[in-house]
N, C-alpha and C positions, 0 to 999 in steps of 0.2 A: 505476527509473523506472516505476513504474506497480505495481499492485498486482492482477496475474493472481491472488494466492491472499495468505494473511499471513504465510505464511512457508515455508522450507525445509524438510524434518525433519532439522535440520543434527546435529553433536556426536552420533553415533549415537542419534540420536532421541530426546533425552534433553531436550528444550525444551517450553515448554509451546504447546500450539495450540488455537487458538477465541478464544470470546469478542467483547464486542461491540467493535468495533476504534472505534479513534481517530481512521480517517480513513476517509474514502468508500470506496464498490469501483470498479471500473475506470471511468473516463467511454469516450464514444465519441462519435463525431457522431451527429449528433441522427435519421440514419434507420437506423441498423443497429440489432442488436438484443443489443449488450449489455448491460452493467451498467451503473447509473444513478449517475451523479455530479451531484450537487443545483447546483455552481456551472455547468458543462456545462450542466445542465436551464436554468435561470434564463437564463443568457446567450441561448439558444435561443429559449426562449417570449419575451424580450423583445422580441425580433424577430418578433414574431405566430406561429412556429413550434410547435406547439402538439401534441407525440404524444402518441395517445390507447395508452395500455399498461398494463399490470399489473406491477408488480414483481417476479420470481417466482426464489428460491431455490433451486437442483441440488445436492441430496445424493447425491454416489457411492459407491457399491460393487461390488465385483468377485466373482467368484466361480470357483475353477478356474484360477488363469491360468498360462501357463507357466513353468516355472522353469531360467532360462537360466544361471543362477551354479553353479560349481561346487562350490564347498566350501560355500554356504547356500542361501538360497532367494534368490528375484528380491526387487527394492526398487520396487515399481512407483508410477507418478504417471501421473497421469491430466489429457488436455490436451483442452479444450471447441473446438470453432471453429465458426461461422454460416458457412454454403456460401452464396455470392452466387449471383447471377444467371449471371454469366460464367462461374462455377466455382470460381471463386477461394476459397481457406479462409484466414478471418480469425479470428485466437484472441481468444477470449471468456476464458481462464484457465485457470490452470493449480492440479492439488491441491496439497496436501505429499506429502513422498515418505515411504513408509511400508517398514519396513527388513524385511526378512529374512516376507516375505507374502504367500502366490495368494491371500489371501480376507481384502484388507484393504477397510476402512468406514474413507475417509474424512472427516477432521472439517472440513475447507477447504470451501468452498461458493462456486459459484459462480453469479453475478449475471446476472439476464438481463432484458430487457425484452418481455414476454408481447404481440403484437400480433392480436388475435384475426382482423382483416382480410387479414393475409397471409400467405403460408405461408415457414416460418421449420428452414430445413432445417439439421441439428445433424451434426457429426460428433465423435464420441468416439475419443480414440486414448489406448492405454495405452504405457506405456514403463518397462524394467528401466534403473533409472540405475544407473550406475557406480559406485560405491565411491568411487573418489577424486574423484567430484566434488561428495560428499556434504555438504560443507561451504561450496556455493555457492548461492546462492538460488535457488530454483526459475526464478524468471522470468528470471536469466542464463543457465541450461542450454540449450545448444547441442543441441535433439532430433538431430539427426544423428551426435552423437558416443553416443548411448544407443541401448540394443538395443529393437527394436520387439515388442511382447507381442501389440500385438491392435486392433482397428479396428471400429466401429460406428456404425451410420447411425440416424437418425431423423426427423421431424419436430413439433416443438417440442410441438403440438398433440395430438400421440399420447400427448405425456406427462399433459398438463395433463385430457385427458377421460377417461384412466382412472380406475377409481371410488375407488382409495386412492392415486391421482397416483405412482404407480409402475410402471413400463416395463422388464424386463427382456432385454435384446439378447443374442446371438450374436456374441460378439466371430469377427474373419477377420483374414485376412492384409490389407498393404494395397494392393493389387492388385482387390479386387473381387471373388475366386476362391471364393464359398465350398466348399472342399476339404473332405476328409475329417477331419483333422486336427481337433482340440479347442481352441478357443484359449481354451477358458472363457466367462462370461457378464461382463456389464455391466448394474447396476438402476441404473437414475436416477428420482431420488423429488423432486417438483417442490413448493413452496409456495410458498403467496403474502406478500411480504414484509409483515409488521402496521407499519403507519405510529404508532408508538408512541415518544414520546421514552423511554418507563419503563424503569430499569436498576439492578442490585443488585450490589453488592458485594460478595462473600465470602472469608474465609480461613478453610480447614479446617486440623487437623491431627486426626492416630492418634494412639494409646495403645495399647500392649499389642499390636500387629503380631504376627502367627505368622511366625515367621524359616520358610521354607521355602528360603533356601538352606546347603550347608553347610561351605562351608570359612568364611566370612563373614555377615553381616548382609544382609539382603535391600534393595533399591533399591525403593522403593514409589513408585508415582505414581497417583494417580486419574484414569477417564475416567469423565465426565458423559454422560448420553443420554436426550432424549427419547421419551417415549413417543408416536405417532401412534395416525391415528383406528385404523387398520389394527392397532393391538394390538403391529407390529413399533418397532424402536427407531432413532433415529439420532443418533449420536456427537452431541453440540454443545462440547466443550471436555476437553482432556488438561493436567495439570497438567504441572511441570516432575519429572522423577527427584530423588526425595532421596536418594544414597547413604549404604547402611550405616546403616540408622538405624532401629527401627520404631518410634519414637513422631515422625514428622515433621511436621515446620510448613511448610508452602508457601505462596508467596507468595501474598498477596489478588487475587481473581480479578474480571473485574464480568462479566455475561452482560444481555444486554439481554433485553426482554420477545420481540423476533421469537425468541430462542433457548429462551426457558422457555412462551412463550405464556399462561401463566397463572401465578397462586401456586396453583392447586390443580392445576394439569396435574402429572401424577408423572413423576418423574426417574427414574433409574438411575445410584445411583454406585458402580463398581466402583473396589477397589482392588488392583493387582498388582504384581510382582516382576516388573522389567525385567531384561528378556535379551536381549544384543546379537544373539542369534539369531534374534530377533522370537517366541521362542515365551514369551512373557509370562505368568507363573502368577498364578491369579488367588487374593487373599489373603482376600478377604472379599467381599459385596455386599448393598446398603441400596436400597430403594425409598424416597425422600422427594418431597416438592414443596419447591418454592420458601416453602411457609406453611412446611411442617413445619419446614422449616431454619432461619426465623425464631423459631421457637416452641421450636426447642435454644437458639439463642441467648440469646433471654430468660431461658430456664428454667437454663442452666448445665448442661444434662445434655447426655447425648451418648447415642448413637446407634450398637445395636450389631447389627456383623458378620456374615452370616449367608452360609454355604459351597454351594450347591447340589447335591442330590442326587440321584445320577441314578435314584432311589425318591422317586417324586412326593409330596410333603406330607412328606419327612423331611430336610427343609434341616440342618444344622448349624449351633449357634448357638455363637459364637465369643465369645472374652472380650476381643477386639480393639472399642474403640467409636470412634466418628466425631464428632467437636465443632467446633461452628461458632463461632473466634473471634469473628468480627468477621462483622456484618450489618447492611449499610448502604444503605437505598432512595436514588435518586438520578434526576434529570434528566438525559440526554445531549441538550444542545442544539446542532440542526445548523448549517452554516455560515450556512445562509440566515435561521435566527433572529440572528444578530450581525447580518448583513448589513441585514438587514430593520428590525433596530430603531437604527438609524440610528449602526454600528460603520463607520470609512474605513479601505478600503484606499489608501496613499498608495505610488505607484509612484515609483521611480528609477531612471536609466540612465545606461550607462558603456559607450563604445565604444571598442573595438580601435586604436590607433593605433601599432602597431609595424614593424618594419619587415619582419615575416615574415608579411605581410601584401601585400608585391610594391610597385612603386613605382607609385603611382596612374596615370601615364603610362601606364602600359602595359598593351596591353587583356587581358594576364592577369591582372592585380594585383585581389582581392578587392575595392579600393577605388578601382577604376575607374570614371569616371563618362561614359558613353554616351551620347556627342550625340545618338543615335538615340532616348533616354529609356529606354533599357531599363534597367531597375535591374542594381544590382550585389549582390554578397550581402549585406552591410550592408542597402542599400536595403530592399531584398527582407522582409529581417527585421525590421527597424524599421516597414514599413507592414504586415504581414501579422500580429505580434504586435502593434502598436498598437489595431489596433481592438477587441481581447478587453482590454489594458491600461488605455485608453481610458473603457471601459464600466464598469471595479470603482471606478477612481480619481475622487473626488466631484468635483474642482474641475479638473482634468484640467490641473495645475500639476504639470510633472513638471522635476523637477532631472534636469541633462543633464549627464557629465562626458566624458572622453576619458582616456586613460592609454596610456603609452609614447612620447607624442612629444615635438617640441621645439617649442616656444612661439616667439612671437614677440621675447621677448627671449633666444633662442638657448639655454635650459636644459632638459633634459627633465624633463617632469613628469609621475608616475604618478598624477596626481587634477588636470585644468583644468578649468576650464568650458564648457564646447563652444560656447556661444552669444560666448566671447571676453569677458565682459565682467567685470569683477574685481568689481562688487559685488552682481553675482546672477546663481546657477544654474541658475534655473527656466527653462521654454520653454512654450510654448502646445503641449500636445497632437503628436500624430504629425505636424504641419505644420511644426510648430515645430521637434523632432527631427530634421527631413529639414534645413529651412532651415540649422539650424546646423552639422550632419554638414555639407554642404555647402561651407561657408561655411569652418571647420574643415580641408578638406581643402587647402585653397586657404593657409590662413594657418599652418598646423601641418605640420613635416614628422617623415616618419615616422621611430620611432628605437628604441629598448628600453631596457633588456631589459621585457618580462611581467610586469608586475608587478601582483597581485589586491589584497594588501593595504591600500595606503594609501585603494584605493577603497573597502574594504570599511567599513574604520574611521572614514572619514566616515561613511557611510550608517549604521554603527554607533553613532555622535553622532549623530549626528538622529533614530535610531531609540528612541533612550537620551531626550531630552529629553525626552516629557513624562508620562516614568513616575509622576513627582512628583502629577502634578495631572488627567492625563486618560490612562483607561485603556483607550479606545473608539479608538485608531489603532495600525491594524498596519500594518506597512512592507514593501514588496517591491520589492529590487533585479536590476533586470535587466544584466546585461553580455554584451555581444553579443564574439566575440571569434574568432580561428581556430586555438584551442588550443592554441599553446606555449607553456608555460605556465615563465619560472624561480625563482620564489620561494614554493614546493611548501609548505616545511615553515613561513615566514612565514604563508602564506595560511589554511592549518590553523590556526596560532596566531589569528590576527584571526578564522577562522569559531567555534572555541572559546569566544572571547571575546563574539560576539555571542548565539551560541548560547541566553542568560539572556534576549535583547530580543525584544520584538516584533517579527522580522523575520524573513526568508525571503530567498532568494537562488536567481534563474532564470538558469541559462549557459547560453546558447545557441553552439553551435558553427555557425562558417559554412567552409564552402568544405569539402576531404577530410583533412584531418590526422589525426593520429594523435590521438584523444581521451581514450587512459587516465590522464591525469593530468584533468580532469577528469573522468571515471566514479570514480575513486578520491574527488576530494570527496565525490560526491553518494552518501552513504553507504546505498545500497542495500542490503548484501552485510548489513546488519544489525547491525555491526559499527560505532562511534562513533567521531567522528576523536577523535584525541589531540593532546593539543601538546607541544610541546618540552619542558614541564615536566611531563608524565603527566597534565596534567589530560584529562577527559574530558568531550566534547561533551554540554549538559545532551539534545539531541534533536536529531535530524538536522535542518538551516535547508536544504539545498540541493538542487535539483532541475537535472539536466544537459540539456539537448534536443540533440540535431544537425539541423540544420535540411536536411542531404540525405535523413534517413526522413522530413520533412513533405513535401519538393517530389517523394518517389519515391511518395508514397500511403501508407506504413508507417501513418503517424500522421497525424491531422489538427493543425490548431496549435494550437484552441481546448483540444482534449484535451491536446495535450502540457504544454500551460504552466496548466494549471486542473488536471491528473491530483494532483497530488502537493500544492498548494498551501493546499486546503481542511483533509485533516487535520493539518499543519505547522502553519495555525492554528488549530485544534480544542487540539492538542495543546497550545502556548501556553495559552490561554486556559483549557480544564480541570485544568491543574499547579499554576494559580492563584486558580482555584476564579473567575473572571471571567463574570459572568453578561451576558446580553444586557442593553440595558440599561431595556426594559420590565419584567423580572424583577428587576430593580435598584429600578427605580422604585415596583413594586409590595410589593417585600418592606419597601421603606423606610415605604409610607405605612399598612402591616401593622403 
């Protein structure tokens, strides 16, 4: 749920990290001051909301830190939070974890919104993660089960009017003590994010690799880095490890213009021999730009190796070169460009009607309805998600279903119409939602078992219709529900199967259940569902919410159910090369 950093350093760090991603960075409501998410912003300002801020990019690095592991060194991750008013510390993001390092430069970046009016207090915490939890995304790691490195303060502002936007701190305990003890540094290096769609393409491979290991073949992987005005460097992209191999092909990478800044800004791309030790030997290193890389491409040559010497002007030049398959310029257009040139979001809903859900009579039953008008959890969530669902959906015709009860003619059915009527399942807006729930509760009794799929498969059909002839509607299903969930490996199958359409899927959990069968849908962990037949999910469609972190303050709801939904359709739309449709219309009459 949500996107503190892009990824884990899962599989002993062996995955590739950076790059321009495919979906926003973290939203927030619209006065604090994290990361900006474009559908979050829009929603905001539509409502005359209007923050005045600057985009501004945290590149981390450490230096000295402790090393608490016995047989290697620490694995440390590095976690952002905005100190409120009250005191409270709210996370802004978290790095990748970087394996076996006191003096690692991360390439994860985190998001902030620069407010020059107020003061914007920063707190940095480092952390030794654990080995075995190394294969779980960062933003599920439990910090309390990881050992604490090291703790530093700021404010936002210290960063930003330094004269090369770099701040280096005195990491402490986290107590406030600063003690004797060393706990190492912390540089945070701030920029301003370039509002540029421009983004490029690339896949390199090697030739002729120097094997520096020796019972085997060396594991090569390349890290990217720009160069700043400061003359120093910082990480923007690490490819994936190729094992055992020195001429490798890695996969095609894109880096947007915020990461390259120019085609003549110079890069740095080193390449080394992975060791699970973290001490990573480095096999070659190339200054290019972004032109020069285009100008291998053309030209069919490549691009050679050069070793540094610690005898200034006497590099060694290597017989290993660098070749840029493929180079390709490209548009990354954002949500708000679909949005804007007149793309619908069409929403659907599907509420809980089972019987693990309490008998509505009774004023603990989740689907209790209170003569005093107080909502019930259903309630609650259907008005409090309506008005953000409301605002995306153009004609605000939302099909209404129910699943797990027994109908009026005594069968139960996991897909009815909510509003009762057999020949149509649309409803007028969150009024209309409440009316029929309602109405619904009255004529449907409750029954089971849980069942996701036959609802899915509808909305699956109607998401499926009009691939044919119009390619400007994406579909989002909402199912409000209280997590028992019994037809696990069915529901996998029908998300599999949607997984190719234009659709998306928001579960909202109500009341306190156990919700790891849905957290295991909403494939977080990085990891694609599978179905019963091996196949695999084309792209994650599913985003989970519990609606006890929106009513404790965790989350807000706009964030929760807008965090994940922009790049699910990003990602849709650029697998299919689908251009907004002013881009459409102009390249046609081109």
């Amino acid at each position: 749920m949500g996107l503190c950093m892009s990824g884990s350093d899962v599989r002993g760090g062996k995955q590739a990290i950076g790059g321009a991603q495919l979906r926003p960075t973290t939203g927030a409501d619209h006065n604090n001051v994290s990361g900006q998410n474009d559908a979050v912003d829009f929603f905001f300002k539509s409502r005359g909301l209007h923050a005045l801020f600057t985009q501004i990019e945290l590149s981390l690095s450490a230096s000295k830190l402790r090393d608490l592991d016995i047989a290697s060194k620490s694995d440390p991750m590095a976690v952002v939070y905005a100190k409120k008013r009250d005191g409270r510390l709210e996370e802004i993001g978290r790095t990748e974890v970087i394996m076996n390092n006191l003096n690692p430069a991360w390439i994860g970046k985190i998001s902030i919104a620069f407010q020059f009016e107020i003061v914007q207090p920063l707190v940095f915490r480092v952390y030794d993660v654990d080995t075995k939890y190394h294969n779980i995304p960062v933003k599920m790691l439990k910090l309390e089960d990881q050992d604490f490195l090291g703790e530093a303060s700021c404010v936002l502002s210290e960063i930003v009017t330094k004269q090369n936007r770099t701040l280096t701190l005195k990491l402490h305990n986290n107590y406030g003590l600063r003690v004797s003890r060393n706990f190492g540094t912390l540089s945070v290096h701030a920029e301003e994010t370039v509002a540029s769609k421009s983004a490029v393409e690339i896949a390199f491979r090697c030739s002729h690799l120097q094997n520096v290991d020796l019972f085997s073949k060396s594991d090569p992987f390349l890290r990217i880095s720009r160069i700043v005005e400061s003359g120093n460097s910082v990480p923007i992209y690490k490819t994936e490890v190729i094992n055992n191999n020195l001429n490798p092909i890695w996969r095609p990478i894109t880096l947007s213009m915020q990461q390259f800044v120019s085609k003549e800004n110079p890069l740095i791309i080193e390449c080394f021999d992975f060791n699970t030790s973290g001490n990573h030997v480095l096999m070659g290193k190339i200054q290019k730009s972004v032109g020069d890389l285009e100008k291998l491409h053309q030209e069919r040559t490549g691009a050679t190796f050069m070793l540094p010497s610690t005898q200034r002007g006497h590099d060694k030049v290597l017989k290993s070169q660098l070749f840029v398959e493929k180079f390709v310029e490209k548009e990354q257009y954002s949500f708000l460009d679909y949005i804007s040139s007149g793309f619908e979001l069409n929403f659907m809903v599907a509420v809980d009607f089972t019987a693990s859900n309490g008998n509505p009579r009774n004023p603990n039953s989740l689907h209790y309805i209170d003569p005093s008008g107080r909502l019930n959890s259903y309630q609650q969530a259907i008005t409090e998600i309506g008005e953000v669902i409301q605002f995306y959906d153009s004609d605000r015709r939302l099909p209404a279903w129910g699943f797990g009860g027994k109908t009026f003619d005594g069968t139960v059915s996991h897909c009815f119409n909510l509003n009762g009527r057999a020949g149509g399942f649309e409803v007028d807006g969150v009024e209309g939602i409440m009316a029929a729930y309602a109405s619904a509760l009255n004529n449907v009794a409750l029954a089971g078992p849980t069942l996701f799929g036959p609802v899915i498969n509808t909305a699956a059909r109607i998401a499926g219709q009009p691939l044919s002839y119009d390619r400007s509607k994406y579909f989002v299903l909402l199912i409000i529900t209280d997590g028992v969930l019994t037809d696990l490996q069915e529901t996998k199958d029908a998300l599999v199967r949607a997984s190719d359409l234009p659709l998306s899927i928001l579960i909202v959990g109500v009341g306190g259940a156990d919700f790891t069968q849905m957290e295991i849908l909403d494939a977080d962990s990085g990891r694609r569902l599978e179905s019963s037949t091996d196949r695999v999910a084309t792209r994650d469609i599913v985003q989970f919410v519990p609606m006890r972190e929106v009513h404790s303050g965790q989350i807000s709801v706009v964030q929760a159910l807008l965090e994940e939904l922009p790049g699910q359709f990003l990602t849709y739309m650029r697998c299919r090369d689908i251009k907004p449709l002013n881009v459409q219309m102009a390249q046609t009459c081109t």
